[in-house]
PAVEXLUM-92600 format. One record per residue (C-alpha): residue in three letters; x, y, z. Coordinates in nm, 4 decimals. Layout:
residues N
resn = ALA, xx = X, yy = Y, zz = Z
...
//
This chain:
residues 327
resn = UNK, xx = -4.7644, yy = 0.6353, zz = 5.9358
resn = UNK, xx = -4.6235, yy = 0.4038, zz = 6.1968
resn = UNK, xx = -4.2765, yy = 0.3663, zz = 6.0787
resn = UNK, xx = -4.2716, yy = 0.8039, zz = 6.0147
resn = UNK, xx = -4.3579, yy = 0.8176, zz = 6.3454
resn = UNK, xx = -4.0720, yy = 0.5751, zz = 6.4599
resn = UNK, xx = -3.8634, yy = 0.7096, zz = 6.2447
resn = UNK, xx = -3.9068, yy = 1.0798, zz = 6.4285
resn = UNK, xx = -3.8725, yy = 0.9307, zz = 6.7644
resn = UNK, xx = -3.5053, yy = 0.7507, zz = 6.6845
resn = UNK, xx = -3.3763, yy = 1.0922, zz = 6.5059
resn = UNK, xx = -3.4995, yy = 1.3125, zz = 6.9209
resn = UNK, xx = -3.3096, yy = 0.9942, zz = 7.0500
resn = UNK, xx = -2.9722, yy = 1.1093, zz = 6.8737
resn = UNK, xx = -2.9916, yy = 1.4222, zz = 6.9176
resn = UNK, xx = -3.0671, yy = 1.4001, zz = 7.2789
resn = UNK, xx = -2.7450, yy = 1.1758, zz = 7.2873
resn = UNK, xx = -2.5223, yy = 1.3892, zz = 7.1395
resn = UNK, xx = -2.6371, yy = 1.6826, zz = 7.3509
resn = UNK, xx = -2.4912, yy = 1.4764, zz = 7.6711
resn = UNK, xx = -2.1710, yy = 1.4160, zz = 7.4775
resn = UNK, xx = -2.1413, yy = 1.7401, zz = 7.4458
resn = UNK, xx = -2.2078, yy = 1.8831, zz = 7.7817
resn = UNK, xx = -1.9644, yy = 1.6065, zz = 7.9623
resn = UNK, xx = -1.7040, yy = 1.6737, zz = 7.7240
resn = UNK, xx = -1.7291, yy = 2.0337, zz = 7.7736
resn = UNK, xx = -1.7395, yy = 1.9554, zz = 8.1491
resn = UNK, xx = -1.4388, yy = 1.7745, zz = 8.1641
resn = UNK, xx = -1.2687, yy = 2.0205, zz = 7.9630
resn = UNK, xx = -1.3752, yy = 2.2816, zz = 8.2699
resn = UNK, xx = -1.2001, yy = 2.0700, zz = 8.5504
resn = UNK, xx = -0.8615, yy = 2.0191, zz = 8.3831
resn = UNK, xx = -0.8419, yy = 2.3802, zz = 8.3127
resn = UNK, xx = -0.9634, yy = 2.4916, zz = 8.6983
resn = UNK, xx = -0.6357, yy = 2.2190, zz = 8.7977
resn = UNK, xx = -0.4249, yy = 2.4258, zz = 8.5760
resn = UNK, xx = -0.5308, yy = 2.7565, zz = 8.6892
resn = UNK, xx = -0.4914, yy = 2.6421, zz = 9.0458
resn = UNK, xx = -0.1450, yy = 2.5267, zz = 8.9791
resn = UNK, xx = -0.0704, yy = 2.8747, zz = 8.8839
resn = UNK, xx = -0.1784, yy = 3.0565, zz = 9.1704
resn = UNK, xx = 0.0075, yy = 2.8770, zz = 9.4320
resn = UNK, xx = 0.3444, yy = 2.7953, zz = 9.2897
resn = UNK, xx = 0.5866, yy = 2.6184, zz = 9.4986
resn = UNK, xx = 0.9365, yy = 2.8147, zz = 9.5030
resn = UNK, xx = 1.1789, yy = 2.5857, zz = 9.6839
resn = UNK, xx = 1.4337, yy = 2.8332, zz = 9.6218
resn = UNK, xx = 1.3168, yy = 3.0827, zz = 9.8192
resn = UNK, xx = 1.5534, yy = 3.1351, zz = 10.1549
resn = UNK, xx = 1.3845, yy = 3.1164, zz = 10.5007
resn = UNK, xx = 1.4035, yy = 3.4361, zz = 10.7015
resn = UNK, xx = 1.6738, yy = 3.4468, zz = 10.9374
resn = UNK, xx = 1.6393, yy = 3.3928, zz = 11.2654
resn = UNK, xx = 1.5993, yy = 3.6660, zz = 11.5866
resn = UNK, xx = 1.7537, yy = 3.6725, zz = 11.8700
resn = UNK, xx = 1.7166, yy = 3.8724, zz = 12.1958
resn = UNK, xx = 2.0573, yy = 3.9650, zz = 12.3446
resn = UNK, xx = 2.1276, yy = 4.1776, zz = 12.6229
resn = UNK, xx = 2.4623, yy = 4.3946, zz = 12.7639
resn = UNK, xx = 2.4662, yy = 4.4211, zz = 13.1240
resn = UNK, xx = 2.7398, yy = 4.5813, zz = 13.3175
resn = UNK, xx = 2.8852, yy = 4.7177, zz = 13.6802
resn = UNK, xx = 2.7231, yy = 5.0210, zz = 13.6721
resn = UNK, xx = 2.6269, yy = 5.2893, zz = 13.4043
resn = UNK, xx = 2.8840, yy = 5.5368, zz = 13.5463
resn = UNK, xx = 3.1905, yy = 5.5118, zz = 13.3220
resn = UNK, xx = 3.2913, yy = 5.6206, zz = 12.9977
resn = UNK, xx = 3.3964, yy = 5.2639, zz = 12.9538
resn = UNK, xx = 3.0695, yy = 5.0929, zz = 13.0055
resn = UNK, xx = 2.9340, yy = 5.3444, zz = 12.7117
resn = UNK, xx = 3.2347, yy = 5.2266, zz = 12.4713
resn = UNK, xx = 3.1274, yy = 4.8440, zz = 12.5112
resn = UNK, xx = 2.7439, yy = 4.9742, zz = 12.4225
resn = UNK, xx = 2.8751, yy = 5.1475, zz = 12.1360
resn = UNK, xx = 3.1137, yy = 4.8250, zz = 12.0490
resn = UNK, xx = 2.7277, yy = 4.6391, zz = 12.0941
resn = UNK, xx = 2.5619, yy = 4.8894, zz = 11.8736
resn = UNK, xx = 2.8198, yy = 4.8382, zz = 11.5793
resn = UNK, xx = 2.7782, yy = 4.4755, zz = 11.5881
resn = UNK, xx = 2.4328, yy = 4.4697, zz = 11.5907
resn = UNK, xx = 2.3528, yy = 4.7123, zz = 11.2977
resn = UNK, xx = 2.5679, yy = 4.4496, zz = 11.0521
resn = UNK, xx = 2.4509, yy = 4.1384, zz = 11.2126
resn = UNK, xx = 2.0929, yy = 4.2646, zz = 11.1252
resn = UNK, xx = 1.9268, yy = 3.9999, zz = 11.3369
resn = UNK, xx = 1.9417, yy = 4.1006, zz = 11.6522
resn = UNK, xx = 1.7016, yy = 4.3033, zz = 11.9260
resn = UNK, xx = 1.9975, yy = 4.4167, zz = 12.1529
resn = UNK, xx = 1.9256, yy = 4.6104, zz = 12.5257
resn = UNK, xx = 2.1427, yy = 4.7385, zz = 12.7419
resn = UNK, xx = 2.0503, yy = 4.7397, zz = 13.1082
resn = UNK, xx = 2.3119, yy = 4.8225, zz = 13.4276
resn = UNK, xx = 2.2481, yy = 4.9170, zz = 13.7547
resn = UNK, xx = 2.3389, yy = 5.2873, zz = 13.8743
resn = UNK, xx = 2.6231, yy = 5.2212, zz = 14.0853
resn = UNK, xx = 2.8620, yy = 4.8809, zz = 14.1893
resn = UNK, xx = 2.5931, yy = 4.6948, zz = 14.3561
resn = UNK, xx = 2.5855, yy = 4.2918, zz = 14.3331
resn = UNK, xx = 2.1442, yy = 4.2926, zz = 14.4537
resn = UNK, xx = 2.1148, yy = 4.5329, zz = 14.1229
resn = UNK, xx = 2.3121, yy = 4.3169, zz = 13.8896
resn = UNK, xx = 2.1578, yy = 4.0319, zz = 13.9324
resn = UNK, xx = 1.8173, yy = 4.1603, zz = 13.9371
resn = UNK, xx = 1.8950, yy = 4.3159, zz = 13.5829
resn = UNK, xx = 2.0120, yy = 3.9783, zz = 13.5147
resn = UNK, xx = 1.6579, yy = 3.8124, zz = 13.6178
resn = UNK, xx = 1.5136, yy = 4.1092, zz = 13.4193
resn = UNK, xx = 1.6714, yy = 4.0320, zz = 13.1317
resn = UNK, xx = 1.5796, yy = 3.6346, zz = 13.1211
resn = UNK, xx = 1.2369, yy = 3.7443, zz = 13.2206
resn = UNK, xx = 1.2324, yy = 3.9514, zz = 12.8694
resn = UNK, xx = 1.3252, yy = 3.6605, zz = 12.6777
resn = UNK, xx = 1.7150, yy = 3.7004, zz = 12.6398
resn = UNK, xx = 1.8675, yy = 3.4803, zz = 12.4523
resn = UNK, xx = 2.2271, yy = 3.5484, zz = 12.5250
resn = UNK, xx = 2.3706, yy = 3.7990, zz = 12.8013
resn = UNK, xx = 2.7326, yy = 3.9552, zz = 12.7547
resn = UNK, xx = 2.7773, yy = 4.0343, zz = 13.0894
resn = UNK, xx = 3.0697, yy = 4.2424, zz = 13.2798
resn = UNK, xx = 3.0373, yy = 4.0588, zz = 13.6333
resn = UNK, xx = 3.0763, yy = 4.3080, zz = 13.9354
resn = UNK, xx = 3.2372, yy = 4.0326, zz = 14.1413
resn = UNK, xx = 3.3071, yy = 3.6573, zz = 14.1094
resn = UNK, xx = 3.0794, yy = 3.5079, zz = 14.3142
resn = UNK, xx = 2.7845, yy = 3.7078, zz = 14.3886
resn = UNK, xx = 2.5848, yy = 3.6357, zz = 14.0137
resn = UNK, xx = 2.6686, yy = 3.2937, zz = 14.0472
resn = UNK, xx = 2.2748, yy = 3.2004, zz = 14.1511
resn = UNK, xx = 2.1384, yy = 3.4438, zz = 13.8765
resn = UNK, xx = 2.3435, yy = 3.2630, zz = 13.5821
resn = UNK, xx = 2.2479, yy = 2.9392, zz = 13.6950
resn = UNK, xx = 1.8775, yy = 3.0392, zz = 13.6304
resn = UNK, xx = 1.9967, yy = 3.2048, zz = 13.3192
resn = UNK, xx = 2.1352, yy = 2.9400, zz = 13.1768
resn = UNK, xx = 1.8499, yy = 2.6581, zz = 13.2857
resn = UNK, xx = 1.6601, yy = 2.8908, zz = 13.1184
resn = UNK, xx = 1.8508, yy = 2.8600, zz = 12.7800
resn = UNK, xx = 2.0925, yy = 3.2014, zz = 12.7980
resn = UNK, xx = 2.4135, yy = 3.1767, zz = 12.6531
resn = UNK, xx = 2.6167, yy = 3.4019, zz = 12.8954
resn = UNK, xx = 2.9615, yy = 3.5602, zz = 12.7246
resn = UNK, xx = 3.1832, yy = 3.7661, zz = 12.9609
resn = UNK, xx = 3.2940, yy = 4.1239, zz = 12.8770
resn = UNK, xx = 3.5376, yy = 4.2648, zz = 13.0249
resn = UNK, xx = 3.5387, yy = 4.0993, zz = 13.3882
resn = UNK, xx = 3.4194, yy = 3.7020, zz = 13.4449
resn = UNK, xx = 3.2353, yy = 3.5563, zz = 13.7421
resn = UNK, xx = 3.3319, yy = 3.1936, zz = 13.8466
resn = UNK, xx = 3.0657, yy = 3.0660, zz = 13.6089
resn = UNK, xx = 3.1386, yy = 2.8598, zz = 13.2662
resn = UNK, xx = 3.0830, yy = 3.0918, zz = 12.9967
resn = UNK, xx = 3.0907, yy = 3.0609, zz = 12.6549
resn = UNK, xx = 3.3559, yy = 3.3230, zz = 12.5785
resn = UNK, xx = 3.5170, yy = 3.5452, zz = 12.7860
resn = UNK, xx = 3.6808, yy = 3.8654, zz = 12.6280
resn = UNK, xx = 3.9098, yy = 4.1194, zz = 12.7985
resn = UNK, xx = 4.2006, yy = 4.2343, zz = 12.8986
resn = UNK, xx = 4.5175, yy = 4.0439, zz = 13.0707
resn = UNK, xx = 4.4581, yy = 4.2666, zz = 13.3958
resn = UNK, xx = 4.8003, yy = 4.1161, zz = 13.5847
resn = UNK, xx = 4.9396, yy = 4.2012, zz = 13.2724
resn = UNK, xx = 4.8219, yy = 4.5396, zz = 13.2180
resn = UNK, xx = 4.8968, yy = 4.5792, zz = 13.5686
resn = UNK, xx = 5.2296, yy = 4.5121, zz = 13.5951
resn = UNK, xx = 5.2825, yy = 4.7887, zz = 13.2871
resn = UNK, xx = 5.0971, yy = 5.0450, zz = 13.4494
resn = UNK, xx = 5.3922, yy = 4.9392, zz = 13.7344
resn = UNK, xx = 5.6499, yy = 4.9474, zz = 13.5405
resn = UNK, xx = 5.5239, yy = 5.2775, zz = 13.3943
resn = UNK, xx = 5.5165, yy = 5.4054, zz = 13.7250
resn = UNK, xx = 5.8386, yy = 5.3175, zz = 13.7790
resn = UNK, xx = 5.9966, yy = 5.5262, zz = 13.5038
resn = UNK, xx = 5.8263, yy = 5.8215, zz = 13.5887
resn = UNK, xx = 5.9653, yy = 5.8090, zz = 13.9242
resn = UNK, xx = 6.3097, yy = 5.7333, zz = 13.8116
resn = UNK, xx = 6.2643, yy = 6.0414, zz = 13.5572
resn = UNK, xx = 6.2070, yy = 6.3236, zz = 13.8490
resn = UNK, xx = 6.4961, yy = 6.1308, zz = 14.0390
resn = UNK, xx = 6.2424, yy = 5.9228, zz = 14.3349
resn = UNK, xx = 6.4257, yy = 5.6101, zz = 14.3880
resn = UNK, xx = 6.2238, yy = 5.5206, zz = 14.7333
resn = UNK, xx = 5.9130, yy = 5.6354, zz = 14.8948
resn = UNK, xx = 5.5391, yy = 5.5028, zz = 14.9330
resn = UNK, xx = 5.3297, yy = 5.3713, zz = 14.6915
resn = UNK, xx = 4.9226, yy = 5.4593, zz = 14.7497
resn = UNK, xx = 4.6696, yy = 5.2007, zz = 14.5760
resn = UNK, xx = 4.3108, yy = 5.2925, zz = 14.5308
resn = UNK, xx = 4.0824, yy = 5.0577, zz = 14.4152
resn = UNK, xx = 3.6993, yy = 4.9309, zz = 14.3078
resn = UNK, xx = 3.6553, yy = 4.6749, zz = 14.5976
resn = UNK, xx = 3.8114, yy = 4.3188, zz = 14.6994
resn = UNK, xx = 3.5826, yy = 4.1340, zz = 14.4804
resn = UNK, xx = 3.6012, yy = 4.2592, zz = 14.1531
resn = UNK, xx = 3.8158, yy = 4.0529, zz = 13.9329
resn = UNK, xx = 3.9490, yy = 4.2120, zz = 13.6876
resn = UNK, xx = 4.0349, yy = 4.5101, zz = 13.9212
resn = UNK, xx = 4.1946, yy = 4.3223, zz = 14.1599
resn = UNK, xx = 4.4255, yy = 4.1290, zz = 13.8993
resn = UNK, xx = 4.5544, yy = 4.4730, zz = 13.8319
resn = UNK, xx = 4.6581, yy = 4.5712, zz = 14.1713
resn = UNK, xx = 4.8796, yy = 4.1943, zz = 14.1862
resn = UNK, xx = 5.0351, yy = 4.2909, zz = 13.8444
resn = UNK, xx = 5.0721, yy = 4.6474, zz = 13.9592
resn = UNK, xx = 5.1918, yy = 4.4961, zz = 14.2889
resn = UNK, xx = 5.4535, yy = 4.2364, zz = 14.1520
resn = UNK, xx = 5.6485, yy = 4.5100, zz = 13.9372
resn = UNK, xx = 5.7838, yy = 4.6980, zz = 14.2212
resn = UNK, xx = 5.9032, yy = 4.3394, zz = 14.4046
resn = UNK, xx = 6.3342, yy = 4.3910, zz = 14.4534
resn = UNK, xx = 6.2440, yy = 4.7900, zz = 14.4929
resn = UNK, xx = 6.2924, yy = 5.0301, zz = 14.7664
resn = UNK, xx = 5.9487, yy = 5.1359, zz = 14.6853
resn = UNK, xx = 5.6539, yy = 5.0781, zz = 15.0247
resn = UNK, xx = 5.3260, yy = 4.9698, zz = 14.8919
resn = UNK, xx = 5.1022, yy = 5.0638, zz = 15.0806
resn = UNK, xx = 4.7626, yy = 4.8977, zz = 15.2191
resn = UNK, xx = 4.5154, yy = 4.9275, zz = 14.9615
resn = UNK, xx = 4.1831, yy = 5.1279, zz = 14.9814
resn = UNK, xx = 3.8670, yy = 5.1310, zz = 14.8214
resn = UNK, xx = 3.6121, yy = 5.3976, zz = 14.6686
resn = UNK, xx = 3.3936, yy = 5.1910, zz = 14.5103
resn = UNK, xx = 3.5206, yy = 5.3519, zz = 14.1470
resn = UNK, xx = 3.3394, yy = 5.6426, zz = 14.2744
resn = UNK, xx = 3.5797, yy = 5.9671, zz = 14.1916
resn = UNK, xx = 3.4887, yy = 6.1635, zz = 14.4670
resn = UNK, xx = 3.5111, yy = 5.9149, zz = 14.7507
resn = UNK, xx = 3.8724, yy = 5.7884, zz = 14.5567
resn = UNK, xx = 3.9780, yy = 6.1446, zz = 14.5443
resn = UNK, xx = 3.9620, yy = 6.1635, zz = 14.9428
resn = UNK, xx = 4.1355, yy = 5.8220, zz = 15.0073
resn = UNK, xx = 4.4036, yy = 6.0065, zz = 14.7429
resn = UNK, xx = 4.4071, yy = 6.3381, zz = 14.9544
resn = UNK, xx = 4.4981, yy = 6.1407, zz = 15.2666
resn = UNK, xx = 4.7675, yy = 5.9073, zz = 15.0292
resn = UNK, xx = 4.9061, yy = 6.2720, zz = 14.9649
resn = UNK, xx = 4.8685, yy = 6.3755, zz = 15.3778
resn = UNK, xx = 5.0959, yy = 6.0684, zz = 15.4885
resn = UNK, xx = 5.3996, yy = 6.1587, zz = 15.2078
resn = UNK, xx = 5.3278, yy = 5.9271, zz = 14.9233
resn = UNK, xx = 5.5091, yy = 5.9748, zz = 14.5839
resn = UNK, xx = 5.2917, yy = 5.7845, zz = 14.4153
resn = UNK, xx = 4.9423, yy = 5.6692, zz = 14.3518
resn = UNK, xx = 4.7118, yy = 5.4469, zz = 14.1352
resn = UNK, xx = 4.4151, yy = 5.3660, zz = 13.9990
resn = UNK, xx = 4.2557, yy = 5.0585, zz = 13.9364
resn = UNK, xx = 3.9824, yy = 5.2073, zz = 13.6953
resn = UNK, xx = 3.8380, yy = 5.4994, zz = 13.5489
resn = UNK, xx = 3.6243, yy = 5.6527, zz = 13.8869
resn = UNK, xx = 3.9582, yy = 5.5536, zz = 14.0842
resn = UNK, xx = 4.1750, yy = 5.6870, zz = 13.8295
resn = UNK, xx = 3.9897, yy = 6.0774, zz = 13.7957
resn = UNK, xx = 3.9779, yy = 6.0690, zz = 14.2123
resn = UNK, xx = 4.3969, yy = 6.0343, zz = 14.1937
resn = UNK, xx = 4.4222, yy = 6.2683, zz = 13.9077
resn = UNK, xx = 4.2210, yy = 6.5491, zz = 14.1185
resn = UNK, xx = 4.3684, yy = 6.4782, zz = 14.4187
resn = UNK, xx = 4.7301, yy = 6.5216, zz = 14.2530
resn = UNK, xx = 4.5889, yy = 6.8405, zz = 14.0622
resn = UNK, xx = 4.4993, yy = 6.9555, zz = 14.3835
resn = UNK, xx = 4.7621, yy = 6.9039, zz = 14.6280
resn = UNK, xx = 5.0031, yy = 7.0756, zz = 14.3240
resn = UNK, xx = 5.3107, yy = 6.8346, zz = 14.4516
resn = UNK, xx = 5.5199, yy = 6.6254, zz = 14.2377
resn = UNK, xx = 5.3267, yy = 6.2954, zz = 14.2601
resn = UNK, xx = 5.3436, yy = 6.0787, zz = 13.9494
resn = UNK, xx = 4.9728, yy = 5.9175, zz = 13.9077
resn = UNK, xx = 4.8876, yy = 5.5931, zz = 13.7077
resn = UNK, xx = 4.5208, yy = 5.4550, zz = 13.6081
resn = UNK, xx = 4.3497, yy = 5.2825, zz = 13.4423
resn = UNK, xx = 4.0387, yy = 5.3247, zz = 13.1265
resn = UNK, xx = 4.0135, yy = 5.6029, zz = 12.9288
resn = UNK, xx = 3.8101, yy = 5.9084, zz = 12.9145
resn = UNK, xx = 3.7865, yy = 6.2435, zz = 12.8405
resn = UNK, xx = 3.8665, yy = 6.3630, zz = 13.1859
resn = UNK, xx = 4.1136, yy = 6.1256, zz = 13.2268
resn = UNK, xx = 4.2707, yy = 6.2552, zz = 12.9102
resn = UNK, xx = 4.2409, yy = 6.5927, zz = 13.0536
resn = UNK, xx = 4.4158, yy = 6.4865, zz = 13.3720
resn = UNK, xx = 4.7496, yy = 6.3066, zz = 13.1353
resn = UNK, xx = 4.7116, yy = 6.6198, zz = 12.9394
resn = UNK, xx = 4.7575, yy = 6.8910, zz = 13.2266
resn = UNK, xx = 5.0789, yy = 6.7016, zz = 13.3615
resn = UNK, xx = 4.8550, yy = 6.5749, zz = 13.6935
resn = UNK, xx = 4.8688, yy = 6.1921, zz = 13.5612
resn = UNK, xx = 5.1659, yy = 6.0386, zz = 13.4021
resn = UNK, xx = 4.9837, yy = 5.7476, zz = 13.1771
resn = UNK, xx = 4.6971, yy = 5.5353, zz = 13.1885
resn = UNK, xx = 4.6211, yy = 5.2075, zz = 13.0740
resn = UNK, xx = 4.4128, yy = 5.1930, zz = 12.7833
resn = UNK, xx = 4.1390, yy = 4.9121, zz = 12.6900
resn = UNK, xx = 3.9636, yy = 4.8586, zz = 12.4499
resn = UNK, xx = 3.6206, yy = 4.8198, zz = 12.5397
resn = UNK, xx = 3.4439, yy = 4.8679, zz = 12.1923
resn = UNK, xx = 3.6216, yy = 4.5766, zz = 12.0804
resn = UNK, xx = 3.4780, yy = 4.3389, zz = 12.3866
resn = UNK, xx = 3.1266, yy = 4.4662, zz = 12.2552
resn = UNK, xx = 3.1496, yy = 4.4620, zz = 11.9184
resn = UNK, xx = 3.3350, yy = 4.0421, zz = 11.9127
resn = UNK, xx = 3.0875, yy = 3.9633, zz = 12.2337
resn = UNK, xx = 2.7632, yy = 4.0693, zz = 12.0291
resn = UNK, xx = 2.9455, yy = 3.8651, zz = 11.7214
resn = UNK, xx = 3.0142, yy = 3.5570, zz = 11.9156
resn = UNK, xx = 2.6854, yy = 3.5932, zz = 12.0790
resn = UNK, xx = 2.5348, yy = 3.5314, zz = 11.7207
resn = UNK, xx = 2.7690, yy = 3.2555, zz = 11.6362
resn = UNK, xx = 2.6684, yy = 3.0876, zz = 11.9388
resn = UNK, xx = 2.2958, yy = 3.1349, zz = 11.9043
resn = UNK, xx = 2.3106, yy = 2.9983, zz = 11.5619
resn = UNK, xx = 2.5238, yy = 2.7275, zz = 11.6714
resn = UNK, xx = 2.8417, yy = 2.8255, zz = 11.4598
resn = UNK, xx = 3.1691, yy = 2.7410, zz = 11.5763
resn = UNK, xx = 3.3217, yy = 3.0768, zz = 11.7973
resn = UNK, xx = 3.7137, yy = 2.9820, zz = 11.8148
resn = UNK, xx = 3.8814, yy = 2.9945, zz = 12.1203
resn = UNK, xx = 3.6806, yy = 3.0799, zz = 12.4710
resn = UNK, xx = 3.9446, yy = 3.3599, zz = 12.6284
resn = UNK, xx = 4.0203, yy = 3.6712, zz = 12.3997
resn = UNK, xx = 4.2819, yy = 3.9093, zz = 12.5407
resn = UNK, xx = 4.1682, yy = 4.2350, zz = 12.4135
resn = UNK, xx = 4.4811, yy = 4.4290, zz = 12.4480
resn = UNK, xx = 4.5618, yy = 4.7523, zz = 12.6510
resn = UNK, xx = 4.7846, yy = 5.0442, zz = 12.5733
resn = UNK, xx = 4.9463, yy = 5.3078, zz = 12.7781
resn = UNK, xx = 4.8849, yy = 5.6082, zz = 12.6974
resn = UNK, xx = 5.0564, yy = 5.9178, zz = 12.8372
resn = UNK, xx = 5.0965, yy = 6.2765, zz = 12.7461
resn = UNK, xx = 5.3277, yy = 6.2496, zz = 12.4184
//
């Protein structure tokens, strides 16, 4: 009896072993397939390309006034919809005034600019502002017209150059409706603006070893209207000539000549569709044409380069000009 009841006891014993052999090895077959699955879920692509990059970048100009100011937006514009990586604003004051261009610059490094292409009203007067701007991280590209700050590209046109042309274009015309000598009226932005006044010394050295009298030059503040009265009284005192520095001083001549109905021969400079009008009706012999989408669209492409550290090429880009006239 003894040794049937041992006997039972050793046979519970087994089976109560092999149960647990069971269970662990059906528990460890659990864990190595949860490390699998897990695996699967989260795979690691290390091919997978970051996302590129943002950037904040900013146009600000001399005013919102001229045609021209609209063609460097649009040359922005272009640039930005291919670069694809860029929030892009432009902000300008409403007229030529150095307090409201260099509070849009503060503005525009209190948004969180990363780079400003800026067309500088005058040489001097941003000088502060960039500082700031540039403590504060800003890449600062110049379109159009530099201050006396380090940028890190400035593109526009050879002004002297241009202006000597728009001289020499001048000239022609006046030797065409037989003028060989007379006076020579000059209307321009201000005595601060850069680029503006390295067109009146170009337009200014062409006429050197001529019988022509340049006159003292005046200012409207590229407003048309107040440049069209400085032209009236150009007209008053016998000039047979007159010239623009840019587009508002260039429509105030035009109108002025239209007016008067004499035989003045007119010059400017920018383009726009009155302007065109003006060359068109016989009231201005030429103007100098920029090319101001192509300042925006290469600023707002080295402004990327620059942001994402990339080589940008040389740091002055002449633009180009051409004169355009009726033919």
């Amino acid at each position: 009896m003894k040794k049937r009841v041992l006997s039972i006891i050793i046979c519970l014993c087994m089976v109560f072993v092999a149960a647990c052999s069971k269970d662990k090895a059906t528990s460890g077959s659990g864990t190595k397939g949860n490390e699998n699955e897990s695996k699967t879920e989260t795979p690691t692509d290390t091919n997978k390309p970051a996302d590129s990059e943002r950037y904040k970048v900013y146009l600000i100009t001399m005013d919102q006034m001229d045609q021209h100011w609209v063609n460097v937006d649009a040359g922005c514009k272009k640039a930005v919809k291919e670069l694809d990586n860029i929030d892009y604003e432009w902000l300008a004051p409403d007229v030529k005034d150095d307090a409201k261009q260099i509070e849009c610059i503060n503005n525009a490094v209190a948004g969180g600019a990363d780079a400003i292409l800026l067309a500088a009203n005058g040489p001097d007067a941003v000088t502060s502002a960039l500082e700031e701007a540039e403590a504060a991280g800003v890449k600062i590209i110049y379109v159009d017209s530099a201050a006396d700050y380090p940028a890190v590209q400035t593109l526009a046109t050879d002004n002297e150059a241009a202006g000597k042309t728009a001289g020499e274009e001048m000239i022609k015309g006046l030797t065409a409706a037989g003028i060989k000598e007379g006076k020579i009226g000059i209307v321009n932005v201000n005595s601060a603006t850069a680029s503006c006044v390295a067109r009146e010394k170009g337009f200014r050295s062409a006429f050197e070893g001529t019988s022509f009298e340049l006159l003292e030059t005046q200012y409207g503040e590229g407003d048309a209207a107040k440049s069209k009265d400085i032209a009236a009284n150009y007209i008053t005192s016998g000039c047979v000539g007159l010239f623009g520095a840019n587009e508002g001083s260039t429509v105030g001549i035009g109108i002025a000549i239209q007016e008067a109905g004499e035989t003045i021969i007119g010059v400017g400079f920018d383009k726009s569709d009155t302007i065109l009008e003006l060359i068109d009706g016989g009231h201005l012999l030429c103007t100098m044409a920029q090319n101001p989408d192509v300042m925006g669209y290469e600023g707002m492409k080295t402004a990327a380069k620059a942001l994402a550290g990339e080589n940008i090429g040389e740091t002055n880009i002449d633009t180009g000009v051409s004169a355009i006239t009726k033919n």
